[in-house]
PABATOR-60324 format. One record per residue (C-alpha): residue number from 1; x, y, z. Coordinates in nm, 3 decimals, m for minus. Layout:
BEGIN
[NUM, [X, Y, Z]] ...
//
This chain:
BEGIN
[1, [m0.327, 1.672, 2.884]] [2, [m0.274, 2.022, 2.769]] [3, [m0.135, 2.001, 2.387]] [4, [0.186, 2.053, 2.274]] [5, [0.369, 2.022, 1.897]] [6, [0.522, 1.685, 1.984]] [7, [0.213, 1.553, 2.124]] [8, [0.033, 1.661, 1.803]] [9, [0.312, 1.526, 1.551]] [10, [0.297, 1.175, 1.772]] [11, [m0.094, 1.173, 1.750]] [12, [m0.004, 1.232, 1.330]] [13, [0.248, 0.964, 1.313]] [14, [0.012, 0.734, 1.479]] [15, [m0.303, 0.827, 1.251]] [16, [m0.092, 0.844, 0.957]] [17, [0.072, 0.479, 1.045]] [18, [m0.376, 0.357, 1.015]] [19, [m0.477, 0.548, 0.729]] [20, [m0.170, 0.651, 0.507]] [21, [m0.084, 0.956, 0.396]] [22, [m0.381, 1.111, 0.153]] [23, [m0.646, 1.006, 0.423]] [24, [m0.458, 1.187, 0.691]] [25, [m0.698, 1.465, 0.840]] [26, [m0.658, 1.711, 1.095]] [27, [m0.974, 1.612, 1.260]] [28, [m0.866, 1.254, 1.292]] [29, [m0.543, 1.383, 1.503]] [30, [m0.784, 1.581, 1.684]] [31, [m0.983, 1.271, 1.756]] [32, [m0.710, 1.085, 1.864]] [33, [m0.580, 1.371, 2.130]] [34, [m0.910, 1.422, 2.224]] [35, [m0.934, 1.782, 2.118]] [36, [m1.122, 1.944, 1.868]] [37, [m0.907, 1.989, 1.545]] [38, [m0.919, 2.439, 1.527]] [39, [m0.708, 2.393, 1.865]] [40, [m0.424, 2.239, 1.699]] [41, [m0.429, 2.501, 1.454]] [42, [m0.243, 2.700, 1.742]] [43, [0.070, 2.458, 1.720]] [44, [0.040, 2.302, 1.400]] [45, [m0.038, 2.532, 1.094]] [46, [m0.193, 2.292, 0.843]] [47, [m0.155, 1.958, 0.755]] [48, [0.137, 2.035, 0.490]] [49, [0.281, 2.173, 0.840]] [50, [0.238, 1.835, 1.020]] [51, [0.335, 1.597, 0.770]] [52, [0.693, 1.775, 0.735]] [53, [0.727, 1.797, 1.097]] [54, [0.683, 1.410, 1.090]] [55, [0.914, 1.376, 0.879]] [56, [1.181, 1.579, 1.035]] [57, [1.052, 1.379, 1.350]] [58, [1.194, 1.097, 1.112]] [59, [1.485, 1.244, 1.012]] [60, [1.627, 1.317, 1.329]] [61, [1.554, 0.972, 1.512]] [62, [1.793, 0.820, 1.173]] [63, [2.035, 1.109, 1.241]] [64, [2.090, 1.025, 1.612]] [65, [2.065, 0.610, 1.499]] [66, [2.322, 0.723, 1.253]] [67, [2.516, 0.902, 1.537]] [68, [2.565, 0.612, 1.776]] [69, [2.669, 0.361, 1.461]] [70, [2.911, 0.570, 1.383]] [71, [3.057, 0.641, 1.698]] [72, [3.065, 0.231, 1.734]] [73, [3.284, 0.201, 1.394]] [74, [3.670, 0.135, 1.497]] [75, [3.894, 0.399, 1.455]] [76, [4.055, 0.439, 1.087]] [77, [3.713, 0.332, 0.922]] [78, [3.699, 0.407, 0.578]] [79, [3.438, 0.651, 0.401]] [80, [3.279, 0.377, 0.227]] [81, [3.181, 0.201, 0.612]] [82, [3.108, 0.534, 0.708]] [83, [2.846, 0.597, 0.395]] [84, [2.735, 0.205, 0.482]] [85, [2.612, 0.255, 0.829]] [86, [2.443, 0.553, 0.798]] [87, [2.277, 0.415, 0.532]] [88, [2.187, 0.123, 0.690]] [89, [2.047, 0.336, 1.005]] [90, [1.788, 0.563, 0.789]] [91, [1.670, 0.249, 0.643]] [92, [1.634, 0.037, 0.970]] [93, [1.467, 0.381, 1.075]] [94, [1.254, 0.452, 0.793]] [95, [1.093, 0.073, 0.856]] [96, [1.068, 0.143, 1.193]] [97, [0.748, 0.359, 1.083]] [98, [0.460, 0.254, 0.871]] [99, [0.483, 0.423, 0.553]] [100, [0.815, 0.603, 0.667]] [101, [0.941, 0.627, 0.335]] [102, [0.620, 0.758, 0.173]] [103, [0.650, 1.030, 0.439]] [104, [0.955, 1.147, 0.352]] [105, [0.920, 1.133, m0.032]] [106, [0.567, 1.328, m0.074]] [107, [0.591, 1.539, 0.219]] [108, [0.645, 1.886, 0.164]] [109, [0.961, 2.022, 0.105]] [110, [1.107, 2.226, 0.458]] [111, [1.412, 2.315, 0.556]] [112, [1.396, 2.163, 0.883]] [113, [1.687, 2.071, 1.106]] [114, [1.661, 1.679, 1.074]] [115, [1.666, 1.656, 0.684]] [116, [1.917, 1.879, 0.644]] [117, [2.136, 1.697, 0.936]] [118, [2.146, 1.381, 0.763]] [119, [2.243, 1.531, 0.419]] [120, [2.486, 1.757, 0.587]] [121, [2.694, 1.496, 0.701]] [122, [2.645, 1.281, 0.414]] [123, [2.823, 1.567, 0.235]] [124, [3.086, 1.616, 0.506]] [125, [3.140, 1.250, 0.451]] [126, [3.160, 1.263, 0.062]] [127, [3.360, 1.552, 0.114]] [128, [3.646, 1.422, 0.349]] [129, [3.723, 1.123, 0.110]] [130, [3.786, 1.400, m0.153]] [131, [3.504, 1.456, m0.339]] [132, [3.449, 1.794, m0.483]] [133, [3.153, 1.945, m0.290]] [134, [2.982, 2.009, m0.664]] [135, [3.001, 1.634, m0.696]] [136, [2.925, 1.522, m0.341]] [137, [2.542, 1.745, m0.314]] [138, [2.434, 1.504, m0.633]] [139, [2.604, 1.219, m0.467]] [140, [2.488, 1.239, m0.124]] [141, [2.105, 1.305, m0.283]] [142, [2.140, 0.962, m0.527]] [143, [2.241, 0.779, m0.198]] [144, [1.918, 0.929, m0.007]] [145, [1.684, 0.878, m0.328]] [146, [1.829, 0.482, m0.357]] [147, [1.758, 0.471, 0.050]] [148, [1.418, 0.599, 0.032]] [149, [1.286, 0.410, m0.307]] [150, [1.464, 0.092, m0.155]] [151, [1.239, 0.121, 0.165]] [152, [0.943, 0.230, m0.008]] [153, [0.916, m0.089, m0.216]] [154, [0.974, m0.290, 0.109]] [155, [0.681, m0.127, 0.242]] [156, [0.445, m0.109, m0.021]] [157, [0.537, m0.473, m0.167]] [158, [0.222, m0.646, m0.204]] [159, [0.183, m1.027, m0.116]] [160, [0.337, m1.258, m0.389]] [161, [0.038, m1.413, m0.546]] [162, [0.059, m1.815, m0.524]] [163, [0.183, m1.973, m0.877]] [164, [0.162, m2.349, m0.981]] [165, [0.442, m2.552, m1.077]] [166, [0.396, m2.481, m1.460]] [167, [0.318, m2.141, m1.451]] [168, [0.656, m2.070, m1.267]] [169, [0.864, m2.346, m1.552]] [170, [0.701, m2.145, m1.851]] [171, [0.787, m1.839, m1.705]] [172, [1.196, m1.910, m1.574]] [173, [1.197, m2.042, m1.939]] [174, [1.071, m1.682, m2.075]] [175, [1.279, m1.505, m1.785]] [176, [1.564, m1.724, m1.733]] [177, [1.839, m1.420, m1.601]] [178, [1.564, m1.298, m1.373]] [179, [1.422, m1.568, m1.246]] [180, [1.701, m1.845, m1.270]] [181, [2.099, m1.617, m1.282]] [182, [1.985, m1.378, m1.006]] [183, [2.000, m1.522, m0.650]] [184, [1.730, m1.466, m0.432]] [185, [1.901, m1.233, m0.128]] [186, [1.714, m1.135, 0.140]] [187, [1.625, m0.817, 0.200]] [188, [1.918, m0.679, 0.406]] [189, [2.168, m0.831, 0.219]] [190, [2.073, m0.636, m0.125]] [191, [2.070, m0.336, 0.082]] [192, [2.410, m0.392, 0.169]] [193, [2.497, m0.504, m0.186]] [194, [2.365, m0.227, m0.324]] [195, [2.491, 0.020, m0.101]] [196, [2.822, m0.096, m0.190]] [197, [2.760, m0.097, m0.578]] [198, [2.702, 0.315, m0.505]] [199, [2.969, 0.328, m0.285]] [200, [3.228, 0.179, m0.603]] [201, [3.076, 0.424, m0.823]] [202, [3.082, 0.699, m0.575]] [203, [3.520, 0.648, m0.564]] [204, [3.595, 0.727, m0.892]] [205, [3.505, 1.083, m0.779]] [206, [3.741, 1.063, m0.507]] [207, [4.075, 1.121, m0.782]] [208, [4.181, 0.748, m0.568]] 
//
């Protein structure tokens, strides 16, 4: 099949979903397209080049994700439902991809139409409950920076090693708030918790 930019940033995303993101080679994407790797130098200009194209690949699936939520909210929703579903949609997207969130945080910076979609209307958002624009750029980047460390944990958590029965006593006795006050959510519904503790903070800008 004769190569194209999308068929090279889908060969990436696979490759980079196997080996993460410092193993990530040009030749392997060449591999996997079955092309040798100077050929994709036509489309692709270096591997800084692909990895931000993946992640404006990325950005643009959670943008139109984003899109149909909110079209599906009733109307009258408030700003704070608004800022919860999209959100909830880059997250659900970011998981959607092995290592999605790692992608986004050390890929190179580009201003490419998907990243700057999302924070655009996380702005306009910010902005139409009354938030100064000065305020709502430093907003809207706190609520993408708690989105993508939130999903980067979930994805790089490693397995919970197996404690015995007095291990665990001596250590709820040492760490009694952690591991005793705090109730164990699961993972959505910190997300949404969270979310919401942002979204409280994020109306005293408003002047409400």
């Amino acid at each position: 099949m004769k190569l194209t930019k999308e068929r090279i940033i889908s060969a990436g995303m696979a490759t980079f979903a196997e080996v993460g993101y410092h193993a990530l080679s040009m030749r392997q994407v060449a591999e996997r397209l079955g092309a040798h790797a100077g050929s994709l130098y036509y489309h692709v200009r270096s591997k800084d080049d692909l990895l931000a194209m993946m992640a404006d690949r990325v950005c643009r699936q959670a943008y139109d994700a984003g899109s149909a939520a909110l079209a599906a909210l009733p109307p009258g929703a408030t700003w704070q439902h608004k800022l919860e579903v999209q959100a909830a949609t880059l997250r659900s997207t970011l998981l959607a991809h092995p290592g999605g969130a790692l992608l986004m945080v050390d890929s190179p910076g580009m201003l490419a139409p998907g990243g700057l979609s999302l924070m655009e209307r996380l702005l306009r958002t910010f902005v139409e409950a009354g938030v100064p624009v000065a305020h709502g750029g430093i907003a809207a980047d706190t609520l993408l920076s708690h989105i993508t460390g939130f999903v980067l944990q979930e994805q790089s958590r490693p397995q919970a090693p197996a404690l015995t029965a007095d291990v665990y006593a001596d250590l709820r006795e040492r760490f009694p708030l952690l591991l005793t006050e705090i109730p164990q959510l699961p993972q959505d519904e910190k997300f949404r918790r969270s979310v919401q503790l942002l979204c409280g903070a994020f109306a005293s800008l408003t002047g409400d």
